[in-house]
Backbone as a ProteinNet text record, in pm:
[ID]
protein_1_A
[PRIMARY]
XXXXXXXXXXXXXXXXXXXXXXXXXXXXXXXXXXXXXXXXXXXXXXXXXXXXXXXXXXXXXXXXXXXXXXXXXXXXXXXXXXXXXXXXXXXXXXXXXXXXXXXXXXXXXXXXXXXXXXXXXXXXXXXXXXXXXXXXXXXXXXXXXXXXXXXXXX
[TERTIARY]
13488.1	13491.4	13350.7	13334.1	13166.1	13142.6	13071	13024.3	12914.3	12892.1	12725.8	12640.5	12531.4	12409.9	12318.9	12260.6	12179	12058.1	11970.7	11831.5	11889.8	11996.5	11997.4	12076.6	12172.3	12257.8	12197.9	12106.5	12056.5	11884.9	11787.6	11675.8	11674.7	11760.7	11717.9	11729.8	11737.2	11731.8	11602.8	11510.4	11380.2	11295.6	11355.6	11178.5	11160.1	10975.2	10935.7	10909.1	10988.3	10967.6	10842.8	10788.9	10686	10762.8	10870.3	10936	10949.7	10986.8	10980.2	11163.3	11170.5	11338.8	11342.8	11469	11477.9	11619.7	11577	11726.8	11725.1	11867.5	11897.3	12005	12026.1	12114.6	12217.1	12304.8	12339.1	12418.6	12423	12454.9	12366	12272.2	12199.9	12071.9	12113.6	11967.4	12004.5	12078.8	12081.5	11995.6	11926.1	11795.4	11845.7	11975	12059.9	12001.4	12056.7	12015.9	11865.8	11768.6	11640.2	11623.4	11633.7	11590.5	11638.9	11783	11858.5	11760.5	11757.4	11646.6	11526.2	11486.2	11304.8	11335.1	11447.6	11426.5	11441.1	11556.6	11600.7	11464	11365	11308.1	11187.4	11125.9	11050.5	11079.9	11203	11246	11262.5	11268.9	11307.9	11181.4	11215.8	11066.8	10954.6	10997.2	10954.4	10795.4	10694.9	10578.2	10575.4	10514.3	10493.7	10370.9	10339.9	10194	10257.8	10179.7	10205	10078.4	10093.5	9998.3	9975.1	9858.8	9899.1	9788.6	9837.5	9736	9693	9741.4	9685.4	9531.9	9540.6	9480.6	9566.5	9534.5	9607.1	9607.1	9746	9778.4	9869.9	9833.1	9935.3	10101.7	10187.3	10308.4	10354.9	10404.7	10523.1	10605.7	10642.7	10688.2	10852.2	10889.2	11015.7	11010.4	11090.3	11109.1	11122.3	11144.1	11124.6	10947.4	10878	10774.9	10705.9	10750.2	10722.3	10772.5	10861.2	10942.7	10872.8	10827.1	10775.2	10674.4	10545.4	10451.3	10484	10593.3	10654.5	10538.3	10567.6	10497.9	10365.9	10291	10140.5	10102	10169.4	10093.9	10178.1	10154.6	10202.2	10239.6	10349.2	10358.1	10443.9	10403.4	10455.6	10463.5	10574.6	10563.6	10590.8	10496.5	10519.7	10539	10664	10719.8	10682.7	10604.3	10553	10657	10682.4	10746.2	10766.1	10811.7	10848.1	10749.4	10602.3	10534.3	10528.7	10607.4	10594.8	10604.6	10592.9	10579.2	10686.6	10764.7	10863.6	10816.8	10803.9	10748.1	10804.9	10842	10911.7	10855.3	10914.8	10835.7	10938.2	10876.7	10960.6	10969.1	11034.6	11129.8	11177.9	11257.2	11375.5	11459.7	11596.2	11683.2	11724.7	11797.8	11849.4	11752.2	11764.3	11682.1	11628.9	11505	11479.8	11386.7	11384.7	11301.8	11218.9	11094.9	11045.3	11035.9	11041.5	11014.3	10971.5	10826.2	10723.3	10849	10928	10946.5	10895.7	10726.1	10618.4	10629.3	10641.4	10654.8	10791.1	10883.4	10948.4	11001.4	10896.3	10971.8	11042.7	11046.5	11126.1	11254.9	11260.7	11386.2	11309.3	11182.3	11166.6	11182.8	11092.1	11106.1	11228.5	11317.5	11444.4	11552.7	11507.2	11575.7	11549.8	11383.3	11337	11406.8	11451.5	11486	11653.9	11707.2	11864.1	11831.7	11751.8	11737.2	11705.7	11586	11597.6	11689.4	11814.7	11944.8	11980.4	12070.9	12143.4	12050.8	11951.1	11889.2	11911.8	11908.4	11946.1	12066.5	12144.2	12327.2	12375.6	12322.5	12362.6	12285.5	12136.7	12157.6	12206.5	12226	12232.5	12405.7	12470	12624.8	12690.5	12572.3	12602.1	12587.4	12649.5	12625.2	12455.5	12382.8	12275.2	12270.7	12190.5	12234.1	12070.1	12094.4	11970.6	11965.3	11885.6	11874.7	11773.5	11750.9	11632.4	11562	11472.6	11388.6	11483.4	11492.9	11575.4	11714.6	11776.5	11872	11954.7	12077.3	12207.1	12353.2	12388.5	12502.8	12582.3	12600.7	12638.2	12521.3	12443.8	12349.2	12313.6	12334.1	12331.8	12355.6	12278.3	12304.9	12347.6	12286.8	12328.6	12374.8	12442.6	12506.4	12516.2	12441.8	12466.2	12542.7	12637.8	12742.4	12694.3	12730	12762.3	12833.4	12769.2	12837.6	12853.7	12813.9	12821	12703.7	12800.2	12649.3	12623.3	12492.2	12477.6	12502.9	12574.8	12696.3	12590.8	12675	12626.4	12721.5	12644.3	12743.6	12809.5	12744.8	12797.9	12907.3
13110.5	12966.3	12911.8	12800.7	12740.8	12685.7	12627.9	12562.7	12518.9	12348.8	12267.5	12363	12336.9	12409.4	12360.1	12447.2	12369.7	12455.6	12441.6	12498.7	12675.6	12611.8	12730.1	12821.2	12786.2	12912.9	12949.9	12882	12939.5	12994.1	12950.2	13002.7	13116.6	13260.2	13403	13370.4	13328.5	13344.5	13291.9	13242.1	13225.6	13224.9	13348.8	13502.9	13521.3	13496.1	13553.8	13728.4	13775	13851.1	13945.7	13863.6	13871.1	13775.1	13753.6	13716	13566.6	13453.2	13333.1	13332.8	13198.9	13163.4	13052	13047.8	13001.3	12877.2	12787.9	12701.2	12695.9	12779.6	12763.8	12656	12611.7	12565.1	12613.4	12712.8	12802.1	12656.7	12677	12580.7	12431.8	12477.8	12349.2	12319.3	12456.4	12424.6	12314.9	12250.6	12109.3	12070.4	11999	11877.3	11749.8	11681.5	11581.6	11629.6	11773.6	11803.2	11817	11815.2	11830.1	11700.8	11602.6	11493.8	11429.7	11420.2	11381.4	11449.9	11583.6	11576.5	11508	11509.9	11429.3	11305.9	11247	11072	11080.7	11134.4	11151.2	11133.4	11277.9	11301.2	11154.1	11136	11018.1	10924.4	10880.6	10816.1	10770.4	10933.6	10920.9	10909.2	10973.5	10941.9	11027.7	11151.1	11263.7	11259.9	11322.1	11309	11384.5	11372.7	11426.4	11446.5	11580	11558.4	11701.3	11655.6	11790.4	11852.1	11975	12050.7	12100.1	12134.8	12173.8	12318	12393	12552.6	12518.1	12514.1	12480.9	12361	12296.4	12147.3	12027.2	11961.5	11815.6	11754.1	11685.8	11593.7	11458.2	11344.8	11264.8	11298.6	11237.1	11308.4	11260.5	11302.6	11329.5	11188.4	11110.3	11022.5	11086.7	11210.4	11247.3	11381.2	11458.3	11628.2	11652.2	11595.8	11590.4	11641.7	11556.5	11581.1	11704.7	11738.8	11873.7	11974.4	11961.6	12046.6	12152.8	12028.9	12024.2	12141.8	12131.8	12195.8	12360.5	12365.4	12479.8	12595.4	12614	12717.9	12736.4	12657	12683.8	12653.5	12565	12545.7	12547.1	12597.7	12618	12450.9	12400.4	12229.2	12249.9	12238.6	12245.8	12132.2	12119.3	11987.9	12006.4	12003.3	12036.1	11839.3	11939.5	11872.2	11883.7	11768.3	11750.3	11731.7	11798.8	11694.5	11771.7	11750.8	11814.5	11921.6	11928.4	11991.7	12142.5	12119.3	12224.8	12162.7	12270	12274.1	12334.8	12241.9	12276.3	12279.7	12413.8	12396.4	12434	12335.7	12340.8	12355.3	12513.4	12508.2	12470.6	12386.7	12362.6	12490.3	12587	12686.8	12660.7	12708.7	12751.9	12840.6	12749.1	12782.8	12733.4	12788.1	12675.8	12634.1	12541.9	12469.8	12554.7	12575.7	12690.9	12582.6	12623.9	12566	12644	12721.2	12806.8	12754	12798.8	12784.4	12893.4	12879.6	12927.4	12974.6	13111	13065.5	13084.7	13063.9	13079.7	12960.9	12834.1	12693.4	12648.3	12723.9	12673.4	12754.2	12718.8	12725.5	12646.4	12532.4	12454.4	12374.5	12262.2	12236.6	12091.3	12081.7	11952.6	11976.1	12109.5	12149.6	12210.8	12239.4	12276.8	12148.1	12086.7	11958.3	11883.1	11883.7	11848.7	11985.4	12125.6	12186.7	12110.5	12088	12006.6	11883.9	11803.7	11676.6	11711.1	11791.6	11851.9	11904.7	11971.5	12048.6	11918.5	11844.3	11710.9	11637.4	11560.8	11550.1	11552.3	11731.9	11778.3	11774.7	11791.4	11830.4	11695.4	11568.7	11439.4	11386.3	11454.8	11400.6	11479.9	11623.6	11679	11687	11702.3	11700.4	11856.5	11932.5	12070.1	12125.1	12271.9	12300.2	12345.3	12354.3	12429.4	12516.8	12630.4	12756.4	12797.7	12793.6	12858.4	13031.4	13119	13244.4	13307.2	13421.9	13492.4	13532.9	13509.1	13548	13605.9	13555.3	13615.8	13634.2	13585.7	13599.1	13550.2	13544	13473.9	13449.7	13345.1	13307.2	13378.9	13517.8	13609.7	13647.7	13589.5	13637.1	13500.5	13440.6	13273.7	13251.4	13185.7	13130.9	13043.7	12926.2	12771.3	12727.4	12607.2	12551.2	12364	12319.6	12202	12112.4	12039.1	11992	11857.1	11791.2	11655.9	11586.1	11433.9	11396.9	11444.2	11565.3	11649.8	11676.9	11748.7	11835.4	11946	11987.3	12169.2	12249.4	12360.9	12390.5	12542	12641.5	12819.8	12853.4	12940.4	12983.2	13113.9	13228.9	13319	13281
10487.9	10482.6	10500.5	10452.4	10415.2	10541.6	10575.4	10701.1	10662.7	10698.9	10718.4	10719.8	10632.8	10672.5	10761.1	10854.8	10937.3	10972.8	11011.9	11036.8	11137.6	11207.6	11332	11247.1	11109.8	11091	10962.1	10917.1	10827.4	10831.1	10882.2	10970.8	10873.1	10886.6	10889.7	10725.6	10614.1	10505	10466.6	10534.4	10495.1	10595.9	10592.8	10676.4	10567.1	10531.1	10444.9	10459.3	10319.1	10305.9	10156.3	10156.5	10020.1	9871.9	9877.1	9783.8	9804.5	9699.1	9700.6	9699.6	9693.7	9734.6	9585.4	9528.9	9380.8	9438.4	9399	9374.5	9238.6	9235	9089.3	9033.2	8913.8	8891.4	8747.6	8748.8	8656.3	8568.4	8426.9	8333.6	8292.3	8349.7	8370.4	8199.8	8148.7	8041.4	7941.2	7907.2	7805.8	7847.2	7760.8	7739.2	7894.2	7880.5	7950	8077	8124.5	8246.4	8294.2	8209.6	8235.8	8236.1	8167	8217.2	8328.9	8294.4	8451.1	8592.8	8537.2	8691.9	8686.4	8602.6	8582.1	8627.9	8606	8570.4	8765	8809.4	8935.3	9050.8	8995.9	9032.7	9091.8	8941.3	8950.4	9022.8	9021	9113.3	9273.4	9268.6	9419.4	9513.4	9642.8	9739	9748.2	9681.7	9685.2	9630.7	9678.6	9626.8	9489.7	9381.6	9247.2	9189.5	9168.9	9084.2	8976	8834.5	8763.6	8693.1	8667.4	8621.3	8467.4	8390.6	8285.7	8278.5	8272.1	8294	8411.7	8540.2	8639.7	8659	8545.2	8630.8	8575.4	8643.8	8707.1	8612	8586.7	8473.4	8510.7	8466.3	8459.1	8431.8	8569.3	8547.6	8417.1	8340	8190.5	8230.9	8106	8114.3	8113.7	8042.3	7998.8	8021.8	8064.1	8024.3	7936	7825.2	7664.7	7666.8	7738.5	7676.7	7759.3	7844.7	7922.9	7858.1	7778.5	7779.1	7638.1	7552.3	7442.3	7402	7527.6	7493.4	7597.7	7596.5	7663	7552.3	7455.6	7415.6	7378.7	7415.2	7384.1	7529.9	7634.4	7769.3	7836.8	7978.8	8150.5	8159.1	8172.8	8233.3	8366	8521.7	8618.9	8679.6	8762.2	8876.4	8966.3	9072.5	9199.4	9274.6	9395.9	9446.6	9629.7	9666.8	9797.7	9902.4	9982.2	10120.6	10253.9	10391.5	10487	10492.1	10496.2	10521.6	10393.2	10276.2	10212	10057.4	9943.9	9800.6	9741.7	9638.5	9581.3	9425.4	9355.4	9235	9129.5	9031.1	8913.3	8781	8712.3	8588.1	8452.8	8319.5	8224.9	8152.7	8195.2	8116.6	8013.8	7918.9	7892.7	7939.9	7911.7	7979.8	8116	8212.5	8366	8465.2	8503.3	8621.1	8723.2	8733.3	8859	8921.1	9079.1	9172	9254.2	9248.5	9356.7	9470.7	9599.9	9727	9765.4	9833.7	9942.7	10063.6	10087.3	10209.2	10344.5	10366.1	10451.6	10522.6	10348.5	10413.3	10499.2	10482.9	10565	10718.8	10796.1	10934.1	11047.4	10983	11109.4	11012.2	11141.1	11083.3	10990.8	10971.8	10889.9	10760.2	10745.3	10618.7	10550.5	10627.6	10599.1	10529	10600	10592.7	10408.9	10413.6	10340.1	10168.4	10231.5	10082.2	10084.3	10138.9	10170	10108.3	10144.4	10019.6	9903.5	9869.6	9754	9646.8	9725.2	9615.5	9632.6	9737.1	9689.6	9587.9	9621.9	9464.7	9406.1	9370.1	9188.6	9214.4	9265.6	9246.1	9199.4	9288.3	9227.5	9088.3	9061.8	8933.2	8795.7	8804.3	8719	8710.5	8841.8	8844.3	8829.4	8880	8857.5	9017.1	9079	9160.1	9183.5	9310.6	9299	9393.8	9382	9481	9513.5	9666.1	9721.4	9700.4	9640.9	9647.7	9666.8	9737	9701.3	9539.4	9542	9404.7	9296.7	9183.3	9091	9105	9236.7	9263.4	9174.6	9161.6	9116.4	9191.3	9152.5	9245.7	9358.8	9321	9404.3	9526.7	9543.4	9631.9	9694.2	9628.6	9707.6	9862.6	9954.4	10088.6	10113.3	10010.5	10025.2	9911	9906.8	9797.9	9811.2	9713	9694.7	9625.6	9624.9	9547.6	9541.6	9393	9364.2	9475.6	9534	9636.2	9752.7	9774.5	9921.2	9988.2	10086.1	10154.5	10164.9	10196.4	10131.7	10264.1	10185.6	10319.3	10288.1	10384.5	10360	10250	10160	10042.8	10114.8	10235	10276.7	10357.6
[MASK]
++++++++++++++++++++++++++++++++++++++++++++++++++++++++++++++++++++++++++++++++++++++++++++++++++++++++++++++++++++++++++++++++++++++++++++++++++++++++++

């Protein structure tokens, strides 16, 4: 059975162990869902700067247009808050989110990856799943739902 996530029962899933932590969002690659997060994104309080081959660019008016130069250039957006970096690359294919998990040791920054999945879960309308690197749903810790709150997936 799921239970609230909270800093104390979840803590041991981000000891870094050399590996980064992925919120994924499985079904998420339609165009709709990439923007739904962009527009979300822009929106919200969250700090935003994006990159293009690693230097600094005016953020993208659309994920359309990030999305665009997917094959000739790197377009990233990193996401500031709670003392850590949430960094999003325009892929193809489903929504991935890297997380540092060095940056997160307390409960601010914890807090701060929990606003983050609600975020995406409310704008994209899809579940999102905290995992270790490459992980997939079956390996998932956390889970964010449309309208909810992100509970333990174990």
């Amino acid at each position: 059975m799921s239970q609230p996530a909270t800093w104390d029962n979840s803590r041991a899933h981000f000891a870094p162990d050399g590996a980064l932590i992925d919120l994924i969002v499985p079904g998420s690659g339609h165009a709709r869902h990439w923007e739904a997060l962009w527009t979300a994104l822009r929106a919200s309080s969250f700090e935003l700067r994006a990159t293009k081959d690693g230097v600094r660019i005016p953020l993208p008016e659309t994920a359309a247009c990030a999305l665009a130069q997917r094959a000739t250039v790197g377009v990233m957006a990193t996401i500031d808050g709670g003392g850590m970096t949430a960094n999003w690359h325009f892929f193809e294919g489903d929504i991935e989110v890297d997380l540092d998990p060095r940056d997160i040791g307390d409960e601010r920054a914890f807090e701060f990856v929990l606003e983050l999945m609600q975020t995406m879960a409310n704008a994209i309308g899809l579940r999102v799943w905290a995992t270790p690197e490459g992980g997939a749903v079956a390996r998932a810790f956390l889970v964010a739902m449309r309208g909810g709150e992100a509970v333990q997936a174990v």
